[in-house]
N, C-alpha and C positions, 0 to 999 in steps of 0.2 A: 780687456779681460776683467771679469769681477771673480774673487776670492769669496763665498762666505763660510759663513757657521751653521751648525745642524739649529743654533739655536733662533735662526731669526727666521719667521715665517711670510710663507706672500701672502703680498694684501689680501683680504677678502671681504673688502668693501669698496664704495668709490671714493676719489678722495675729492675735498671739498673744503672750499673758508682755507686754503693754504697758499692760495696761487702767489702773491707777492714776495712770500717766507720762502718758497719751492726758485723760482726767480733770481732770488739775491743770494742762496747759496748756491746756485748753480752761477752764477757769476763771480764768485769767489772762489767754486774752487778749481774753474779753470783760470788761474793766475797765481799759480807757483812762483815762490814761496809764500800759503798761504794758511791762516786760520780758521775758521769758524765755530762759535759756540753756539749750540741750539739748547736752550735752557725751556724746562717748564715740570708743572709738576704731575706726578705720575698718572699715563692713562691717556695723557692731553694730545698725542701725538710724535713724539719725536722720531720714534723709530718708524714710525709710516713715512714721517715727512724724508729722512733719509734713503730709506727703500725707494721712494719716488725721484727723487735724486739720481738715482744712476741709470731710471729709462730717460734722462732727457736727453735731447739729442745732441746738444753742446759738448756732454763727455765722451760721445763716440769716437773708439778709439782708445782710450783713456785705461789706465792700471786703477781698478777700484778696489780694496780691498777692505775687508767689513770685519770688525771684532768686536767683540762684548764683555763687559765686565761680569760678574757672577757672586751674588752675595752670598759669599764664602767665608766661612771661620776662619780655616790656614788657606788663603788662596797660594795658590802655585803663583811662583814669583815670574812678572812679565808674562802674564798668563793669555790677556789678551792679545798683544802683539805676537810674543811664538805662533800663536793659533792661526792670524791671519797670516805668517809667513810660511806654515807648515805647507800648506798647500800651494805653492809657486815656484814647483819643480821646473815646467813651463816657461817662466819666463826665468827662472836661474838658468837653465840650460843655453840661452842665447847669450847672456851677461857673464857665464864662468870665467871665461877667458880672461877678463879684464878686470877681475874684482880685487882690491885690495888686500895682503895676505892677512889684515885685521879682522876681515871679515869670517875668517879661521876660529875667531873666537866663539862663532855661534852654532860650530859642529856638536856638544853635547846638549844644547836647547833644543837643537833643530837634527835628531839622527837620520830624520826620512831624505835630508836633504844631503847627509855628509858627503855622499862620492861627488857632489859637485861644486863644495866648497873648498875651501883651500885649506891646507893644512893647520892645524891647529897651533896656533904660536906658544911658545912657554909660560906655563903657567908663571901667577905673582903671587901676591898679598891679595885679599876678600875684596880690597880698595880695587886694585889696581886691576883686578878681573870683570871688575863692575865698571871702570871705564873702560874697558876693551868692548865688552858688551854693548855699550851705550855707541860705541863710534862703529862698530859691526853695524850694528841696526841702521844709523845714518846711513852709513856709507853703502850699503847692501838698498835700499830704499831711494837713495840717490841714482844709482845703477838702473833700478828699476823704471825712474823717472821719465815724463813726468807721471805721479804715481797720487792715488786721492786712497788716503787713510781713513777711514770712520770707526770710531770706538763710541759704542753707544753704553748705556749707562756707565758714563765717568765717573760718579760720586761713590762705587763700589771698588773703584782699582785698589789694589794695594798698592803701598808706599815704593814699593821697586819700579811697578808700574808707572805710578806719578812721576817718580825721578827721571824716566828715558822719557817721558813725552816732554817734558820740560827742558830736558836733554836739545833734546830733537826740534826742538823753538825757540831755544835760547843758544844762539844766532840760528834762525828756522834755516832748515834744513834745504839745498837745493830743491829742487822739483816736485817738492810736497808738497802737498795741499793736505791737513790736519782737520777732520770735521768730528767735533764729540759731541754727544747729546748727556746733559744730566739735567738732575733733579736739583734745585736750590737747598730746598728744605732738608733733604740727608747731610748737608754741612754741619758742623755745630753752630751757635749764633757767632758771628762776626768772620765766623770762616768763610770761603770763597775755593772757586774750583782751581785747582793747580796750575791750568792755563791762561787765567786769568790778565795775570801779569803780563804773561808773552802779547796776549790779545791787545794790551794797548801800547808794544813797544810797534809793532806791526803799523804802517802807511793804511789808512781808509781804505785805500783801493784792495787790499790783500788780507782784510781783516772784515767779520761781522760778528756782530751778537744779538743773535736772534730768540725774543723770550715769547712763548708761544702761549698763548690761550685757548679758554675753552671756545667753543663754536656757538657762534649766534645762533638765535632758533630759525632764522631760515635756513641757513647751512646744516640744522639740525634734521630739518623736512628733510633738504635731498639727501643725506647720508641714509635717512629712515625708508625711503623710497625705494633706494637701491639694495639695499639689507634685507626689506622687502619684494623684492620684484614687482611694484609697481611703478607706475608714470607718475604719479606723485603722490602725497599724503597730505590729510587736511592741515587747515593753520591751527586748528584748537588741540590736534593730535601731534602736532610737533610742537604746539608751544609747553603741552601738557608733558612730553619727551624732555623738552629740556629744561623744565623745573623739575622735574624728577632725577633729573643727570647729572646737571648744571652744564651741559654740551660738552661734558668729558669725551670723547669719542669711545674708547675702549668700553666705558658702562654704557656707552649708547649698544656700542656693538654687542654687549652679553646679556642686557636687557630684549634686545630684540632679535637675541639668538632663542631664549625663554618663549617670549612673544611667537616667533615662527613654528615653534615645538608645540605651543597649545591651540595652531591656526587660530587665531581669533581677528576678526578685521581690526584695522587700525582705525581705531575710534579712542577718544583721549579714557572714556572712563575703563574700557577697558587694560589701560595699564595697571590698575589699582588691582587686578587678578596676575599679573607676573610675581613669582618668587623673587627674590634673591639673589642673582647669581651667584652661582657658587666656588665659583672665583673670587669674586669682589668680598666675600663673607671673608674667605681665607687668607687675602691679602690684607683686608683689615684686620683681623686678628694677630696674623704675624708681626704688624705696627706695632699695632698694641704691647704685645709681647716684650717689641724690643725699648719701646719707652719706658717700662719700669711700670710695677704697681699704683703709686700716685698719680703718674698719667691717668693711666685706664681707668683711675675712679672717676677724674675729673671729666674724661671723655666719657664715661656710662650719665652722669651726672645729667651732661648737654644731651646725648640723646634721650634720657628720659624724659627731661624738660620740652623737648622737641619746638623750640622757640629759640631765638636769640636770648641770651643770658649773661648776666654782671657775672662779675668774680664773687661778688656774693650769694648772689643764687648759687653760684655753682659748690660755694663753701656748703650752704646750709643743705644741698642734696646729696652734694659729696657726703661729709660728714666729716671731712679735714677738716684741721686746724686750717686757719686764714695762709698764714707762709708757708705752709706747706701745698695749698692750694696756687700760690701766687707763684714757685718755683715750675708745680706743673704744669700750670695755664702754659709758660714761658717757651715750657720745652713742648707742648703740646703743638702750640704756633709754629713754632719752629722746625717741628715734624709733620709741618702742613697735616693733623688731622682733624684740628680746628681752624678757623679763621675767626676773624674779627670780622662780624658782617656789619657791623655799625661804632660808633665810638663806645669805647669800652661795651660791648655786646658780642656772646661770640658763637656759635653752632658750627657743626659739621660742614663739611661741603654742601653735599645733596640730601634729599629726604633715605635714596637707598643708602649711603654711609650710615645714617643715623640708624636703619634699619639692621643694617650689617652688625653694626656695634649693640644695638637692644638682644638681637638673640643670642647677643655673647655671654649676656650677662643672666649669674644663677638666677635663679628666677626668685627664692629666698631671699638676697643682694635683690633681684626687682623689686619685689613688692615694698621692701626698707622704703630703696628710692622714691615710688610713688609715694610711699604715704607721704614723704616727709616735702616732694613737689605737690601733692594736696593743701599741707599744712601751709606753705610758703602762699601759695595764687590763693587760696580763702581769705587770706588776712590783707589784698590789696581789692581796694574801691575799683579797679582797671578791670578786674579780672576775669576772664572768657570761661562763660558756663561748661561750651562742648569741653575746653582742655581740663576743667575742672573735673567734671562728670568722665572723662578719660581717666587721671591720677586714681579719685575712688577709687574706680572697675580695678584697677591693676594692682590695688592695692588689698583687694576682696572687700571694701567696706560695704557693702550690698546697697544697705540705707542711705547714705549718703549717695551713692550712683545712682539709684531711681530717683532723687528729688532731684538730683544735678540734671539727669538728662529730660527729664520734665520741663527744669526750666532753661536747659540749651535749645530743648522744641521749641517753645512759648516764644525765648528769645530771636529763634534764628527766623519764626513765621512772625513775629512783629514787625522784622527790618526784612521781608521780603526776602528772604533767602531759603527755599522753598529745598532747593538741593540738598542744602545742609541740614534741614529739619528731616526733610527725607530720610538721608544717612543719619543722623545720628538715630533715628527712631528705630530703622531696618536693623540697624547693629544689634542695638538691646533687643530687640524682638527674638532676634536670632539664636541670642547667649542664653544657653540653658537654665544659667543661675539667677534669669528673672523669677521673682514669686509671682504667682497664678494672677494675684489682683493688681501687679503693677503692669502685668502683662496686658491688660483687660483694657486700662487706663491706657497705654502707649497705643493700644492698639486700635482706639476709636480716633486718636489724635494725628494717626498715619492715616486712615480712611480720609481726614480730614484733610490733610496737605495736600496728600496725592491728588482729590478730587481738585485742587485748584492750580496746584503747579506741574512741573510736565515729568513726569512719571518714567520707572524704569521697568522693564518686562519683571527684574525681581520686587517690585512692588507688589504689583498683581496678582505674583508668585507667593507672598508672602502673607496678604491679606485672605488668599483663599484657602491658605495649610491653615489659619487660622481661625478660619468660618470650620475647617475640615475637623478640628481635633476637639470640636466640643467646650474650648475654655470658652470659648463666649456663649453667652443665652439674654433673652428679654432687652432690653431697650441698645444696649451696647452690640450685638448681634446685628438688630434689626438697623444700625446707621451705620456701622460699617459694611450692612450691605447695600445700602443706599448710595453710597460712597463709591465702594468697588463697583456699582454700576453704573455710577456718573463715571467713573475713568473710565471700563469696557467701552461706554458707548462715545465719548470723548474726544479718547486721547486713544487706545489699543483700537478703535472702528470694528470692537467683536457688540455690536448693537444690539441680536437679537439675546445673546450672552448675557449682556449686562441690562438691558428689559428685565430678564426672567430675576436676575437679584433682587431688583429693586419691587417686583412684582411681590417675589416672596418677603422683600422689608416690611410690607405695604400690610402685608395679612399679620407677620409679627408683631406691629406698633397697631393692633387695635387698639388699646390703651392711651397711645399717646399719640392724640391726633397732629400735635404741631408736627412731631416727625413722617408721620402717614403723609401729612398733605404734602411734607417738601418731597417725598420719593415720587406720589402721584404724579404733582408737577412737574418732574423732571420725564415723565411719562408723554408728555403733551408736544417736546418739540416733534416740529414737523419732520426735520430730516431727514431723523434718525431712525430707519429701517423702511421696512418692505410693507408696514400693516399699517390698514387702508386710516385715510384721514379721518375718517368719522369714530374709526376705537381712538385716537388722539382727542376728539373733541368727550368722547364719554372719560376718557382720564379727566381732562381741563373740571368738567362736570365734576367728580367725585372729588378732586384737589379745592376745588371750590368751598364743599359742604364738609372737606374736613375743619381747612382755613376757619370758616366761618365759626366752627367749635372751639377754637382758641382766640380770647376776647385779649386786646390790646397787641401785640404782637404784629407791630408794622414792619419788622423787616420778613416775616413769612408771609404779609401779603403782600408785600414787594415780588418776593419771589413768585407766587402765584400770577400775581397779575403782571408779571414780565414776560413768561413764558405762553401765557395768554396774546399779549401784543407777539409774541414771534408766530404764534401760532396764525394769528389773522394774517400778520405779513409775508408767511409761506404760501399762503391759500389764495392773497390778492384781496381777499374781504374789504369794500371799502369802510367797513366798522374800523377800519384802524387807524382815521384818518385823525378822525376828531381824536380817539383814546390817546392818540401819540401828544399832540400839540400840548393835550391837561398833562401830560407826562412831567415831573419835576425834573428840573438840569439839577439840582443836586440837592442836600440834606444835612441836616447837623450830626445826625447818626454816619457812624463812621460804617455798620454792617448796613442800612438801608443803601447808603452812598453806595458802598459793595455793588448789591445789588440794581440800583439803579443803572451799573455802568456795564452789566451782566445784560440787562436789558438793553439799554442803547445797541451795544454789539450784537447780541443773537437778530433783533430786528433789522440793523444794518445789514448784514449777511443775509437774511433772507429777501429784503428787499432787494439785495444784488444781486437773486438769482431770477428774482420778476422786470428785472430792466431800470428800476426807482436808482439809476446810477449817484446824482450827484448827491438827493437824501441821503441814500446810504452811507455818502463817503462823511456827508454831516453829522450823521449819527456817530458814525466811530471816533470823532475826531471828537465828540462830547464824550464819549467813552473814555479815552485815551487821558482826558481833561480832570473826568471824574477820579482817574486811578493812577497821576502822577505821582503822589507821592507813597504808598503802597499796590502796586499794581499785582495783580493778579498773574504768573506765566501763561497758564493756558490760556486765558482772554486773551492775553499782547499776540500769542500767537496766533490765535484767529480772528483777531483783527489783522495783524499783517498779512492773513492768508487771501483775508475776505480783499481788501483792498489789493492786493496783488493779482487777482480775477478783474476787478475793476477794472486794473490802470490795461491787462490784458487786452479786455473789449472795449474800453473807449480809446485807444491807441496811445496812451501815456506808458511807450517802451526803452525810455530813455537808461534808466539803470534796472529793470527789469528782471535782467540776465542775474546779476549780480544779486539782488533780492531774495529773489527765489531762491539759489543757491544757501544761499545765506540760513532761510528757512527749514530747509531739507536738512541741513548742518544742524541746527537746534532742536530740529524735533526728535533727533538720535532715535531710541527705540521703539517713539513712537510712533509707527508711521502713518497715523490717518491724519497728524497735525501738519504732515507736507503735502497731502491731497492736494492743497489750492492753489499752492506753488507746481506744483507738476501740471495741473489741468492749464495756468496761465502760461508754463512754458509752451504746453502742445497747442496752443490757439497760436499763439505768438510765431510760433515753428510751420504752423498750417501757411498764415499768413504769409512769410518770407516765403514758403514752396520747398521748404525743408522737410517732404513727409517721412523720410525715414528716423528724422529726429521726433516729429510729432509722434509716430508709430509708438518709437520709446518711452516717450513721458506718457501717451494714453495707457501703453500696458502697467507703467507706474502709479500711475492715478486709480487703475482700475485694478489694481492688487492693494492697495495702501488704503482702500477704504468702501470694501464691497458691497458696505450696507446702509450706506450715506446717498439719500438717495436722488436727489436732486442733481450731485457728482455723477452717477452710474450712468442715469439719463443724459448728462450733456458728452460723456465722455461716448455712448453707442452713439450719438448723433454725430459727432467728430469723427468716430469710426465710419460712419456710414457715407460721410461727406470724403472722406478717401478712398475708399472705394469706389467710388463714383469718378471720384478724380483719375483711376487707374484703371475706367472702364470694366472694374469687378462689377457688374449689376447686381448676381447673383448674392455677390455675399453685401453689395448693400441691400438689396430686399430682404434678404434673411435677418440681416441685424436689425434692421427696421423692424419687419416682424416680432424679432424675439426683446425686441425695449419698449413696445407698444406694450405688448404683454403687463410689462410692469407698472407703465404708466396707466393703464386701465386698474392693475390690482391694488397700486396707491390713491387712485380717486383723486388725482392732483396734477390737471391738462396744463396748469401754468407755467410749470416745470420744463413741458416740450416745445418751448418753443424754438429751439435750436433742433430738436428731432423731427418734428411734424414740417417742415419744407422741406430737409435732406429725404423724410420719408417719403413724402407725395412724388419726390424728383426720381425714385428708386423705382418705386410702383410705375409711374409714365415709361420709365426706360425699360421694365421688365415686363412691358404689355397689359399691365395691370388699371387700366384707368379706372375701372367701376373700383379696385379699392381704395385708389387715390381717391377719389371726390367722395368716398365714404368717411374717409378717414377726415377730409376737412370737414364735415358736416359735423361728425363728433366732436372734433376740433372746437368748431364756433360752438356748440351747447356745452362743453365741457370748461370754453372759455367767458362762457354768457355773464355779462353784469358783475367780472371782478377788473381790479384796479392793477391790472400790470401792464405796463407799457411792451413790453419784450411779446408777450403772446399776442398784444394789437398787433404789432409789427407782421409780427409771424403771421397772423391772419391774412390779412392785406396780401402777402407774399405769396400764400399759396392761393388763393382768389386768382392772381394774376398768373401763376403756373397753369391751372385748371382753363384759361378763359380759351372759351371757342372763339369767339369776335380778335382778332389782334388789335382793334383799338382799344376793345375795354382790357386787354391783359396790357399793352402799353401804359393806359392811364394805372393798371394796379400797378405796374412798376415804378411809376413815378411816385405815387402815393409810398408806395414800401422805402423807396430811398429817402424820401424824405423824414420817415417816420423811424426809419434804422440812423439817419444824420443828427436827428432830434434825440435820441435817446442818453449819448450819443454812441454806435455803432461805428464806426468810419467803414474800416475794410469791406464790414458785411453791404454799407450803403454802396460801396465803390461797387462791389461785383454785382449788387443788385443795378444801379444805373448802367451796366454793360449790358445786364440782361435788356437793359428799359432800349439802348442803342441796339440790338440786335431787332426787337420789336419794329420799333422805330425805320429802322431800315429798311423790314419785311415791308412794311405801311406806304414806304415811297415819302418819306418825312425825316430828308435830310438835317435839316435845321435842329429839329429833337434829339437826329443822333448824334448831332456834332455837339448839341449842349450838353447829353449825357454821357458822352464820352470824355469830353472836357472835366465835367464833374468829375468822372472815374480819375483822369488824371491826377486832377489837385488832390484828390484826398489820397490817391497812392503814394503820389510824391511824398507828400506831407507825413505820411507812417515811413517811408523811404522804402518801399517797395519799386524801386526801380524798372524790376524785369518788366513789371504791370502796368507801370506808367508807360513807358514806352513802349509795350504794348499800344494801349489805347491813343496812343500819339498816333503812331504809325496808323492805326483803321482811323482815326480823324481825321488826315488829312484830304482824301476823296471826297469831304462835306464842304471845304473851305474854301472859300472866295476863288474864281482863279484868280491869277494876276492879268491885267493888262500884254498885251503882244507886244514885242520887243522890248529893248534893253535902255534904260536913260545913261546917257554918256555922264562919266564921271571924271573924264580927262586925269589928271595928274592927282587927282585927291583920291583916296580911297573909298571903296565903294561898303555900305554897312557890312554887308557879309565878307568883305575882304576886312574890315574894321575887328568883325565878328574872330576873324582866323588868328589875324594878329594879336589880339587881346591872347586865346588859347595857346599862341604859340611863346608869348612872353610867360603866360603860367607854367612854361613846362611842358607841355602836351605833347606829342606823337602825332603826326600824320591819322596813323590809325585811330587814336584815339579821338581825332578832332573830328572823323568820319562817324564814327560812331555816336559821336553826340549832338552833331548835326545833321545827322540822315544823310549824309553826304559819298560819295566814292573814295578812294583815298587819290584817284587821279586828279578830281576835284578841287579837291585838297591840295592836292602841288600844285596848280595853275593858279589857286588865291594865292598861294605863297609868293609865288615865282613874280605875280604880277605886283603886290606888294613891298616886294624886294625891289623893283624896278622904279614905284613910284615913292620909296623913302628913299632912296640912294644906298641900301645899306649891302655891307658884302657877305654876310652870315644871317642867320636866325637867331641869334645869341643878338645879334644889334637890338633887336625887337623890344627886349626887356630894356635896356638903354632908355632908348625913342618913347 
């Protein structure tokens, strides 16, 4: 039977990070007479951990009875024990008979109970009533036994209270088992909880004390999972949870009770739009309250300072005397609503406490504060511009906050920290109380971050209300929209979007060619959209002649002539062969270096979508080299993208999975910078024979970036290649159809070379041959006398699809695999040498099928595409040698394939499994056994491993 209180509620979370603590009070408190203290501080769990405690199944059966203390001015005396005895009509009714006539003395505590208690003894003295009480309780709790008591928050009982459980422990009571949960810090300093004493007069076996902490951030994920009704949450969104918490659970659970009221997915920046809980606000406050004035200044102090802080600091923002600050620090610790997070340094718990306590404070008392945390962090060489330019703003210094957050940009984009220049700039933009011309200033210097680090949808948001309300005109206009159109086309994949920005920079900055030419230039990659390559080359042209108009200025023709090289490496032009090699690996200029390493990457990347595999992966890794020590966000991330395509097609799948992941994670809101990572999972997905995972990442890849257009094209060709797979003809020719479209209206066949064989094979299947061999005709003119390897490949392949003769489509197969092995391709060479084995076989040319089917093997195996290998095993073996007629006698020794079974069956293997991996019967299978059992002597399978 369990007893509670209206006041304790059920769980409604999971629980988690308790399992050993949940354990060892369930094993103490079945072994009456027993104690247990669950100590920790408020929020952390105790009363969950308790609650969880009576579904275990060790106390079934068991008398649980649950009471609460209540912080109360005059609490009613023994207020928690009456409570949980109020209600144990139930079990007094079995125990009446036999109950001691002392236990008469608890008829005016307990009236619900009186007709089944015993008469009430004659009264005495105030003393002598309170031990009558105190042996009632025992003795009634005895009766009930064995019987598990829980009084959860113990630091609140009153003094009467204290006395009977002390009572009741000191000599513990038969058949009890005593479980309380309090708080340390509600003690005074050097006090301790009243069962203390009892807890170490108590045997190991019959005693613990259990001090609970906050929850690690993996325990922090799954509580946030479940809170959420998802499968799980990210690692950057529960690590981000629990520096925001400190893994308190309660503020986890009101945090993401907030959280679930404003639906917003669980993403870490996300947090930073939850309130308050308005709970957590009112329990801090109440602290506050009861620590006295000096506290509270001391504690406004820490949370303005929003930093670990000396006792000095805290004097000089207090505005205490030193001892008077030194008395509150004392009691502050002591009322846990400081800690020492470092030697003598000391802040709030978590960022929400700090928070809870800032809105406490008058805002007249705030601004005091900042100014005088301004004056303190200006006069130290240490000291951080953002929190600097933070104190100003709160203090209305206006002046002083636009220089400060100036040079917290300056500063936070020097040491690469592109987030925090982000945020601090979006903040000030935001605050009404910028003036018009610091506004103007912040707001060319956001255009500038954002275009290089990885951006939030309120960037974009932010820079266009900007462009919208008129404060900007003439040269500052015209680059932040250069800017906002390098991120549209970027980082947000709205292309044709951020085209037309920079389109309109281009005509704003006739004045100022150096910036005309960099918009132009950014006009020239090939990628980026739908309009045809040759307007790309008339930009390259105009970016040229503006370049040219501004003399000395080698990092804008860096820039020019980088986007230049991308542009020839999109197209295949062998012009890029020579421009690359003169290309500098690096520069004294720390912006040409920049740029230098802008170019290595863009060129990498386009060469990896013309086949130039291992260049490519050269060029990024000169990239990477150029930008260790300030690296660019968006570069790292397309290079990791660009490379993550690679390692897809040439079958480096070893961490892959993980990779990608990885990428989709960082690229948060923006989603065209996980395009590369989604399109290498769907290849990789194809590959295994997982299309319904392929299905997902293609409709990923092809929502995340629909005007990126080299992606569109390989992702309809991937489409179309499953379809095919799933004998849809229809909707592969139609896809085929409606991607060709595009590829005709970009003027760029180099691109298709993953679409034009799925296309040709669609066209054959849907009776369409005159469009197939049209379509390769265009093909080779569209691919005539440029430099990609991937579109030879592709040629050859579909040469050999089309061929009427089976020997000359034979020989194109052979050609194609070798030229897909050479790139290197593997999977794609593998399935083409099946096709080459299927030829082969039509031909009467076993010998070819058994070598191109062998090839297929090896390089299946070698990606670990298993089903495929074995596949191609199995059609190999009808090409192979036969063996010789009869059997050579092997007498007593074992014979290879019995040698074969043994080895299998010492690893552990199955019958069936050993069938399966040698083509074998599993009856097969037991006769090697059986007869290898017979020629080692042994009497098990299990000897095998032995021998």
């Amino acid at each position: 039977m369990t007893v509670g209180l209206s006041a304790a509620r059920p769980p409604r979370s999971v629980f988690v990070g308790r399992d050993a603590e949940l354990a060892e009070l369930a094993r103490v408190a079945v072994r009456p007479p027993a104690l247990a203290l669950v100590e920790g501080e408020a929020g952390v769990g105790k009363t969950r951990l308790v609650r969880e405690l009576v579904r275990r199944p060790e106390l079934a059966g068991r008398t649980v009875l649950l009471g609460c203390c209540q912080p109360m001015r005059e609490p009613f005396p023994y207020g928690p024990v009456v409570d949980l005895l109020r209600d144990t009509a139930p079990l007094l009714s079995r125990v009446a008979g036999t109950l001691s006539p002392i236990v008469g003395a608890l008829r005016p505590l307990l009236p619900e109970l009186a007709p089944l208690l015993p008469p009430e003894p004659p009264r005495g003295d105030a003393a002598a009533e309170r031990h009558k009480v105190f042996r009632a309780v025992r003795d009634l709790l005895a009766a009930y036994g064995p019987v598990i008591v829980v009084i959860d928050d113990l630091h609140w009982a009153d003094e009467g209270t204290q006395d009977l459980l002390r009572f009741l422990m000191s000599p513990p009571t038969a058949n009890l088992a005593l479980i309380a949960a309090y708080r340390r810090e509600a003690y005074a300093a050097g006090a301790s909880s009243v069962l203390e004493a009892a807890h170490r007069l108590l045997s190991d076996d019959n005693t613990t004390l259990l001090r609970l902490r906050p929850l690690a951030a993996t325990d922090v994920g799954v509580l946030a999972a479940g809170l959420l009704g998802t499968r799980e949450v990210g690692q950057d969104f529960a690590a981000a949870l629990h520096h925001r918490t400190a893994g308190i659970p309660f503020v986890i659970e009101e945090v993401l009770r907030e959280f679930r009221e404003m639906g917003a997915e669980p993403r870490s920046h996300a947090l930073d739009l939850v309130d308050i809980p308005v709970l957590l606000r009112d329990t801090m406050a109440d602290r506050l309250r009861r620590l006295g004035p000096a506290v509270a200044a001391v504690v406004h102090a820490a949370a303005v300072l929003d930093a670990p802080a000396t006792e000095d600091d805290l004097a000089v923002v207090s505005g205490l005397p030193p001892g008077r600050v030194a008395r509150a620090l004392t009691d502050a610790l002591t009322g846990a609503v400081l800690f020492e997070v470092d030697t003598g340094r000391y802040a709030l718990r978590h960022p929400l406490a700090r928070q809870a306590v800032d809105v406490s404070i008058p805002s007249p008392q705030r601004r005091k504060l900042h100014a005088r945390a301004a004056e303190l962090l200006a006069g130290r060489p240490d000291r951080v511009p953002v929190r600097l330019a933070h104190h100003y703003r709160q203090a209305g210094d206006i002046a002083n906050w636009v220089s400060r957050t100036v040079a917290a940009a300056d500063h936070a984009t020097e040491v690469s920290d592109a987030a925090l220049a982000l945020q601090v700039l979006e903040t000030a933009l935001a605050d009404t109380a910028l003036p018009p011309r610091a506004a103007r200033t912040l707001a060319v210097r956001l255009s500038r971050v954002a275009a290089t680090g990885i951006a939030r949808v309120s960037t974009v948001d932010r820079l266009r209300e900007l462009l919208r309300d008129g404060l900007l005109t003439g040269t500052a206009r015209g680059e932040v929209r250069i800017n906002l159109g390098r991120l549209l086309m970027n980082q947000a994949g709205r292309v044709e979007e951020g085209q037309g920005e920079i389109e309109m920079a281009v005509h704003d900055l006739a004045d100022r060619p150096a910036l005309a030419a960099r918009g132009a230039a950014a006009l020239v990659l090939p990628t980026f959209g739908w309009r045809p390559i040759s307007s790309q080359f008339a930009w390259l042209e105009k970016a040229t002649k503006l370049a040219a108009a501004v003399p000395r200025d080698d990092e804008l023709a860096m820039v020019v002539h980088a986007n230049r090289l991308s542009l020839l490496a999109g197209t295949g032009d062998p012009r890029l062969r020579p421009l690359l090699d003169r290309l500098p690996r690096s520069s004294r200029s720390p912006r040409v270096r920049r740029q230098l390493a802008r170019a290595f990457s863009n060129v990498g990347d386009s060469l990896a979508w013309t086949g130039h595999y291992p260049t490519a992966r050269s060029l990024l890794q000169i990239s990477s080299t150029l930008m260790a020590e300030t690296d660019v966000p968006y570069l790292s991330t397309l290079r990791t993208g660009t490379g993550l395509r690679i390692d897809a097609l040439t079958g480096n799948w070893g961490t892959l999975d993980a990779d990608a992941a990885h990428l989709i994670e960082q690229a948060g809101e923006m989603p065209s910078l996980a395009m590369d990572a989604l399109l290498a999972l769907a290849w990789v997905a194809m590959a295994r024979g997982d299309r319904d995972a392929a299905g997902r990442y293609l409709d990923s890849a092809h929502a995340a970036a629909q005007e990126t257009a080299p992606l569109q094209i390989a992702v309809s060709a991937a489409r179309v290649a499953l379809a095919l797979a799933r004998s849809d003809v229809a909707a592969a020719a139609v896809g085929a159809d409606r991607a060709l479209i595009r590829v005709r209206a970009k003027e760029n066949w180099v691109w298709a070379a993953d679409l034009v064989p799925q296309a040709v094979r669609a066209f054959q299947r849907a009776g369409r041959d005159a469009d197939a061999v049209s379509l390769a005709d265009e093909y080779a003119a569209g691919v005539a006398g440029t430099d990609a390897p991937a579109a030879a490949a592709a040629e050859v392949l579909v040469r050999a699809y089309l061929a009427a003769d089976p020997a000359q489509a034979l020989d194109g197969y052979l050609q194609a695999a070798a030229a897909y092995a050479a790139l290197p391709q593997p999977h794609t060479a593998a399935t083409v040498h099946e096709a080459a084995a299927t030829a082969a076989i039509a031909l009467g040319d076993p010998a070819t099928a058994l070598s191109s089917l062998t090839a297929a093997v090896e390089a299946y195996a070698a990606l670990g595409c298993t089903r495929d290998a074995d596949r191609c095993r199995r059609a190999s073996r009808r090409f192979r040698p036969a063996r010789p007629r009869g059997r050579k006698g092997y007498g007593d020794e074992l014979s290879p394939r019995e040698r074969e079974v043994v080895d299998l069956v010492a690893a552990g293997r199955t019958n069936r499994q050993i069938a399966d991996e040698l083509f074998l019967s599993p009856r097969t299978v037991e006769h090697h056994v059986a007869r290898a059992m017979r020629k080692l002597n042994v009497a098990s399978r299990a000897e095998f491993e032995r021998d």
